[in-house]
DOSE-44522 format. One record per residue (C-alpha): residue in one letter; residue number from 1; x, y, z. Coordinates in Angstrom, 2 decimals. Example, Ala and Ser with C-alpha at 12.3 -4.5 7.8 and 13.67 -1.06 7.14 Angstrom:
<rs>
+---------+--------+---------+---------+---------+
! drenlum ! drendo !    east !   north !      up !
+---------+--------+---------+---------+---------+
!       a !      1 !   12.30 !   -4.50 !    7.80 !
!       s !      2 !   13.67 !   -1.06 !    7.14 !
+---------+--------+---------+---------+---------+
</rs>
This chain:
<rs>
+---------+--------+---------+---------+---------+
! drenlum ! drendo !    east !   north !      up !
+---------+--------+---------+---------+---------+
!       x !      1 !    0.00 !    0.00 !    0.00 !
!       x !      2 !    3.10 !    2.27 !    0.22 !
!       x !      3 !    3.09 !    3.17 !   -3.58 !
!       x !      4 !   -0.27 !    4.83 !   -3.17 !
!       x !      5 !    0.73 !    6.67 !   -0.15 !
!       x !      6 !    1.01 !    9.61 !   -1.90 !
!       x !      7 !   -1.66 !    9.93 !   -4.28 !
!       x !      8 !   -4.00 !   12.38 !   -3.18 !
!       x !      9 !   -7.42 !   14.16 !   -5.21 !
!       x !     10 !   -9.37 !   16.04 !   -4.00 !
!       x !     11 !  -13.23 !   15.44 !   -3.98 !
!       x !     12 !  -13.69 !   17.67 !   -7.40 !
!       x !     13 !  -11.18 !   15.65 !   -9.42 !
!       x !     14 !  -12.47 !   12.25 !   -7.96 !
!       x !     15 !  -16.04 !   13.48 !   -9.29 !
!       x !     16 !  -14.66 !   14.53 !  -12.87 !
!       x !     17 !  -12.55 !   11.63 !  -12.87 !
!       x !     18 !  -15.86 !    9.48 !  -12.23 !
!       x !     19 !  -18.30 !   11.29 !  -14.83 !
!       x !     20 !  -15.44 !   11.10 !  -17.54 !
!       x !     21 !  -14.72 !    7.21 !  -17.37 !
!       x !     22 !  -18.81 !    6.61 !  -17.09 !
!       x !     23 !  -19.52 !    8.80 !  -20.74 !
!       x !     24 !  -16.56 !    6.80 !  -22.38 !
!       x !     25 !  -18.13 !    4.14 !  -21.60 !
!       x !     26 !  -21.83 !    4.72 !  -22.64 !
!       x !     27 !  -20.96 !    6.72 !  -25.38 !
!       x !     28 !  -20.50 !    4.11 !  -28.04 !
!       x !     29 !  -23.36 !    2.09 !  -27.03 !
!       x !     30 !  -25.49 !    5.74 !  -27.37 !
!       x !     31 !  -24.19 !    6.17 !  -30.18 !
!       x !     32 !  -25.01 !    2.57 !  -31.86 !
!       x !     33 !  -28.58 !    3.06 !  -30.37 !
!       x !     34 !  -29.00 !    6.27 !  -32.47 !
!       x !     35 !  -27.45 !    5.10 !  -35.85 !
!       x !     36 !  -29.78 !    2.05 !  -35.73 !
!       x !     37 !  -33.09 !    4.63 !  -34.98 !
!       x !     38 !  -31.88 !    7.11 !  -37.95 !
!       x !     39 !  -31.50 !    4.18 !  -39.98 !
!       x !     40 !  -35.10 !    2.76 !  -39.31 !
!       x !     41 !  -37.84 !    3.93 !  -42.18 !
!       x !     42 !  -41.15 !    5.21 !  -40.35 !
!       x !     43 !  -43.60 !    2.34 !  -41.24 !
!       x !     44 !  -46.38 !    3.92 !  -43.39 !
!       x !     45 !  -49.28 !    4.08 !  -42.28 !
!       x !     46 !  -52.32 !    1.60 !  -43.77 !
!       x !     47 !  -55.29 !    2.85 !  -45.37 !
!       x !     48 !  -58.34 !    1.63 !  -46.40 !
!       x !     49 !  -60.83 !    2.89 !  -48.58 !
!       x !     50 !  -64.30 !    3.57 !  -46.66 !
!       x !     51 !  -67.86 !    5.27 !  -48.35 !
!       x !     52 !  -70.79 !    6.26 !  -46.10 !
!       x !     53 !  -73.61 !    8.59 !  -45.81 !
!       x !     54 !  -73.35 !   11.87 !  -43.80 !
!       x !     55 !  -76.81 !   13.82 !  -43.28 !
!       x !     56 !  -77.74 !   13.12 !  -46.76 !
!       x !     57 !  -74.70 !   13.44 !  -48.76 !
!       x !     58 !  -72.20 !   10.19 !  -50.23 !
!       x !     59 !  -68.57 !   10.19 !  -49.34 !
!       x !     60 !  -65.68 !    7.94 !  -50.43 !
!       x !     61 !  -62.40 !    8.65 !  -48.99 !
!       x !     62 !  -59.12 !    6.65 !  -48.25 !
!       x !     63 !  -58.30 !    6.92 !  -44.44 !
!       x !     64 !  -55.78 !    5.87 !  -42.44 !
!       x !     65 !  -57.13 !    2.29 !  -40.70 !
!       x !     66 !  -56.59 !    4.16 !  -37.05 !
!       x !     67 !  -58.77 !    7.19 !  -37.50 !
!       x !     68 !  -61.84 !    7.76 !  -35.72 !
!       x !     69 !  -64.89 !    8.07 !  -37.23 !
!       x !     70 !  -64.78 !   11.70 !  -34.91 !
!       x !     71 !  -61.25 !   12.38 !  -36.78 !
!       x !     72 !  -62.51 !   12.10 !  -39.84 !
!       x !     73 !  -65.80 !   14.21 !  -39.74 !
!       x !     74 !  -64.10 !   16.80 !  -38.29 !
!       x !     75 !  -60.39 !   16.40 !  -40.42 !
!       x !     76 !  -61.69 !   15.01 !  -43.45 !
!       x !     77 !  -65.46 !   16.38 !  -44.05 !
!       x !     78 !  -64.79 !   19.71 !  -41.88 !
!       x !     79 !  -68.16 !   18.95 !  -40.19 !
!       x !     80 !  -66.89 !   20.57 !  -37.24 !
!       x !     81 !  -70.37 !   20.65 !  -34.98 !
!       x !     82 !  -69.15 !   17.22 !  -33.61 !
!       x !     83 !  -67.16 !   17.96 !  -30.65 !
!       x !     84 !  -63.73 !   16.59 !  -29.31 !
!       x !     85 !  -64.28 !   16.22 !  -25.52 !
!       x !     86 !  -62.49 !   13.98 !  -23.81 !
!       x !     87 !  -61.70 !   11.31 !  -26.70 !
!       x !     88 !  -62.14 !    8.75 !  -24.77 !
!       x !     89 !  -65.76 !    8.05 !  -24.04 !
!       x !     90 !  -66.98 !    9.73 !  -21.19 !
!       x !     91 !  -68.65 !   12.97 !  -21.95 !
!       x !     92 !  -70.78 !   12.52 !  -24.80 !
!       x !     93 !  -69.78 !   16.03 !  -26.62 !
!       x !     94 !  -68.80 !   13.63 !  -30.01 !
!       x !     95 !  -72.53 !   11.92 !  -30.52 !
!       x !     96 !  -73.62 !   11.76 !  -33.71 !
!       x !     97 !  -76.60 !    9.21 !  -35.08 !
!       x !     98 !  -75.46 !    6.52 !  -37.07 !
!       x !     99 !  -78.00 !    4.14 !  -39.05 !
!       x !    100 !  -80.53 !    5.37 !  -36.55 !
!       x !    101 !  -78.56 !    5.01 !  -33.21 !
!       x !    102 !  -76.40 !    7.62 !  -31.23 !
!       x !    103 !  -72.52 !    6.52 !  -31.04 !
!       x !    104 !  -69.28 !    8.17 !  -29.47 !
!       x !    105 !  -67.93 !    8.90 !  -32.37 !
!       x !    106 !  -64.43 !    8.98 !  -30.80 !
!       x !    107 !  -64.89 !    5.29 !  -30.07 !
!       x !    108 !  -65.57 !    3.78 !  -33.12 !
!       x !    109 !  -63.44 !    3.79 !  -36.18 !
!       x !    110 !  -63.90 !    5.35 !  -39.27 !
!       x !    111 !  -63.40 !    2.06 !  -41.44 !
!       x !    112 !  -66.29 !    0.23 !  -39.45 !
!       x !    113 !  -68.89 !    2.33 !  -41.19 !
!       x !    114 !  -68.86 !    1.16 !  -44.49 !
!       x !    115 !  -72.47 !    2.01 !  -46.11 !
!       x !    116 !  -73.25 !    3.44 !  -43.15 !
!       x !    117 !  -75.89 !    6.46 !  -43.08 !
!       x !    118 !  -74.23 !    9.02 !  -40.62 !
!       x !    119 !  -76.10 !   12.18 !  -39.09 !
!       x !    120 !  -74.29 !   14.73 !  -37.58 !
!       x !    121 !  -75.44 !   18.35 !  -35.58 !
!       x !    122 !  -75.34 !   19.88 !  -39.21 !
!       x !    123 !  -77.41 !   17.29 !  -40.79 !
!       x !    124 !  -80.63 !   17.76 !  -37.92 !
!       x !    125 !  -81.14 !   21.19 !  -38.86 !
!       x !    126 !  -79.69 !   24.82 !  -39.40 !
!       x !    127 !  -80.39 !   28.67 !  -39.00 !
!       x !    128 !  -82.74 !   28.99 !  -41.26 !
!       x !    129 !  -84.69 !   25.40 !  -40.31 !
!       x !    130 !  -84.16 !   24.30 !  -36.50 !
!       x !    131 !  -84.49 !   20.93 !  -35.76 !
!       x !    132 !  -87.40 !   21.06 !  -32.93 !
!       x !    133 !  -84.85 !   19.68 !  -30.65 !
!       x !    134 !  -82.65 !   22.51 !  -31.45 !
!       x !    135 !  -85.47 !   25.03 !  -31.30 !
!       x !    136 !  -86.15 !   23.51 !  -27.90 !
!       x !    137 !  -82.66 !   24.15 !  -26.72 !
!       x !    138 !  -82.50 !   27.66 !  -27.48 !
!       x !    139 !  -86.15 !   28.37 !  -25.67 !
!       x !    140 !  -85.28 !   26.51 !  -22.47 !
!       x !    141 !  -81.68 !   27.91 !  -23.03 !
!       x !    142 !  -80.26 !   24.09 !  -22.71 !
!       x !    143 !  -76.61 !   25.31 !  -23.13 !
!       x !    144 !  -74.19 !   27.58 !  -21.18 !
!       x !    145 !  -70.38 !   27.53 !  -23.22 !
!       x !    146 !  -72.73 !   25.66 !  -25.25 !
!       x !    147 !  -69.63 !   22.71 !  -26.35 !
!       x !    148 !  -71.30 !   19.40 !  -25.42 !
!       x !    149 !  -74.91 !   20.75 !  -26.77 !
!       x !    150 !  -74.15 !   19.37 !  -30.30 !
!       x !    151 !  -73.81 !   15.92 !  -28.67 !
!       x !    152 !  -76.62 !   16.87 !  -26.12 !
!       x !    153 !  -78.68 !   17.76 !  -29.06 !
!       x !    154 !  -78.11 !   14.32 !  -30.91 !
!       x !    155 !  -78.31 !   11.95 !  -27.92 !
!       x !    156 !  -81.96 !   13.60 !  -27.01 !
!       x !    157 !  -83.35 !   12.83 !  -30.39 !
!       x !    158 !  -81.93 !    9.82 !  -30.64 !
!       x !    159 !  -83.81 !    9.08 !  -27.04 !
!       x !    160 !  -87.30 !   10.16 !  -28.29 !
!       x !    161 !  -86.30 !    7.94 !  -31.50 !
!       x !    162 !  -85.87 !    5.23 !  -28.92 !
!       x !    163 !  -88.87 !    5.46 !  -26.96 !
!       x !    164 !  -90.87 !    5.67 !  -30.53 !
!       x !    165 !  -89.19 !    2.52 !  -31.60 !
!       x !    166 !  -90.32 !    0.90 !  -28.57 !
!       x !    167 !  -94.05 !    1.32 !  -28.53 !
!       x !    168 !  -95.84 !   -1.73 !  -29.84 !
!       x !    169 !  -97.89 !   -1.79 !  -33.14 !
!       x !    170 ! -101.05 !   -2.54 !  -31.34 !
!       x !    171 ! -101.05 !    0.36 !  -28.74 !
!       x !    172 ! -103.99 !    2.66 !  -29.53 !
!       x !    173 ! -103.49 !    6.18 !  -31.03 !
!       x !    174 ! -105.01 !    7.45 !  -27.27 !
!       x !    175 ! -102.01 !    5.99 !  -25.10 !
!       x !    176 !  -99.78 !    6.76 !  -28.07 !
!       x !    177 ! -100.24 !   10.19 !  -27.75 !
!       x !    178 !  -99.77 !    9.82 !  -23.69 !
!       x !    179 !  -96.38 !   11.60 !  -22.35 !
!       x !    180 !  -93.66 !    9.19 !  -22.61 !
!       x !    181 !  -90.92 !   10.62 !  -20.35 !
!       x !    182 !  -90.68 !   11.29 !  -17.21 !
!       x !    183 !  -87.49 !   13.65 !  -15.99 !
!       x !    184 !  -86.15 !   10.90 !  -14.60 !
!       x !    185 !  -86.02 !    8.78 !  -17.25 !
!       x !    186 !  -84.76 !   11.19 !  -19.22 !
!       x !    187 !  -81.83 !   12.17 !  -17.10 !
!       x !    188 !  -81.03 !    8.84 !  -17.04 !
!       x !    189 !  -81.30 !    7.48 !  -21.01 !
!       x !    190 !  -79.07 !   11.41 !  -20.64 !
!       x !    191 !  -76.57 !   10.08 !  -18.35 !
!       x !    192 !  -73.60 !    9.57 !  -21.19 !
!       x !    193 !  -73.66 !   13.51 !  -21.88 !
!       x !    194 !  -72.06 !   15.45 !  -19.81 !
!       x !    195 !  -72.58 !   19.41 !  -19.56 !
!       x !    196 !  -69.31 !   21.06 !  -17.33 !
!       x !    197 !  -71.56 !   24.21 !  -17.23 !
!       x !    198 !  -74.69 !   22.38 !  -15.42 !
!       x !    199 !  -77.58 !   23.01 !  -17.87 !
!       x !    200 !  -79.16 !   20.01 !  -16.92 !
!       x !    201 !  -82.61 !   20.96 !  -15.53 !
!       x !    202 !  -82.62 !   23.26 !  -18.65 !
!       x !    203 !  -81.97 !   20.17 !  -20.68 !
!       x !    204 !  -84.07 !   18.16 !  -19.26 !
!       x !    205 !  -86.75 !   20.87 !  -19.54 !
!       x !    206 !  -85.90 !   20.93 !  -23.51 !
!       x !    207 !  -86.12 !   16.99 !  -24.04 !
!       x !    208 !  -89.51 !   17.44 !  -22.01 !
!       x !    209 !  -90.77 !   20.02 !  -24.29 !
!       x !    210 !  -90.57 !   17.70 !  -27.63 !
!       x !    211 !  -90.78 !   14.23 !  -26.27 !
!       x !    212 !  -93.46 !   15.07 !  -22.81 !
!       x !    213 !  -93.27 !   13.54 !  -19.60 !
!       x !    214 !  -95.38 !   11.68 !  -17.15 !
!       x !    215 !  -94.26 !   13.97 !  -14.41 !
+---------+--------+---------+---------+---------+
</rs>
């Protein structure tokens, strides 16, 4: 132990000493790691070629296999009334109608809809024409930031489309033309559409309006 006797560093060079042996040796393996990325070609992406209906009108495009059905109405068709919420399910904002029942939009892919008949926001109604769910909305002011209210706006007439559906041939035109919803009900066939701003009495109130209630 005599010969190192007199070696002596102080804590600085034992540090630089350290960092300087540890990047020699990572370095080349770094190094290999990045030549082999650069080298790698980005796999392309694979498309498919889809046609549907949306609110009336044919479309055939060639999407990527991965994009939403949302992605593509809004990307591809610029039908931007169908909102982008939380893309993954849970607030309802991206509902649209599609061959006579309301989807998330963001769930579901765009190549799953072949011959599909779509309707979006745009497709119930505009400015000139309100949809009488959408003329309901804007007397019971069913919106605040108004951002989910094209979703809320497609779920609720797909829920009066529902409850139609459901009623037997045989019922008489009398009980037919009976109230079908009570405010419960409809908050809960609502429950998948969720308003941030808390409209929902006013919503309710608007559903109640066109489809009636047995409250």
């Amino acid at each position: 132990m005599d010969e190192f006797s007199d070696i002596t560093l102080s804590r600085r060079e034992l540090l630089i000493a350290g960092a300087i042996s540890v990047t020699a040796a990572s370095v080349p393996g770094a190094a290999g790691a990045a030549d082999a990325v650069a080298g790698a070609a980005p796999a392309a992406p694979v498309t498919n070629k889809v046609a549907f209906e949306v609110n009336g009108k044919r479309h055939a495009l060639d999407v990527d296999t991965r994009t939403t059905l949302l992605d593509v109405l809004r990307e591809n068709l610029h039908l931007t009334g169908t909102k982008k919420g939380c893309d993954h399910g849970q607030c309802g904002a991206c509902t649209v109608i599609v061959d006579g029942r309301r989807i998330n939009s963001c769930l579901s892919l765009a190549v799953m809809h072949e011959g599909s008949k779509i309707t979006t926001i745009e497709g119930l109604g505009n400015k000139d024409k309100l949809h009488p769910m959408q003329a309901a909305f804007v007397k019971h002011d069913g919106y605040q930031c108004g951002y989910c209210t094209p979703g809320q706006i497609c779920s609720a007439v797909s829920v009066i489309d529902e409850i139609g559906q459901g009623i037997p041939s045989h019922v008489s035109a009398d009980l037919m033309a009976r109230p079908l919803l009570s405010a419960e009900e409809i908050r809960e066939r609502m429950s998948g559409n969720i308003c941030r701003c808390g409209a929902y009495s006013n919503i309710v109130d608007a559903i109640t309006d066109v489809a009636g209630s047995r409250a």
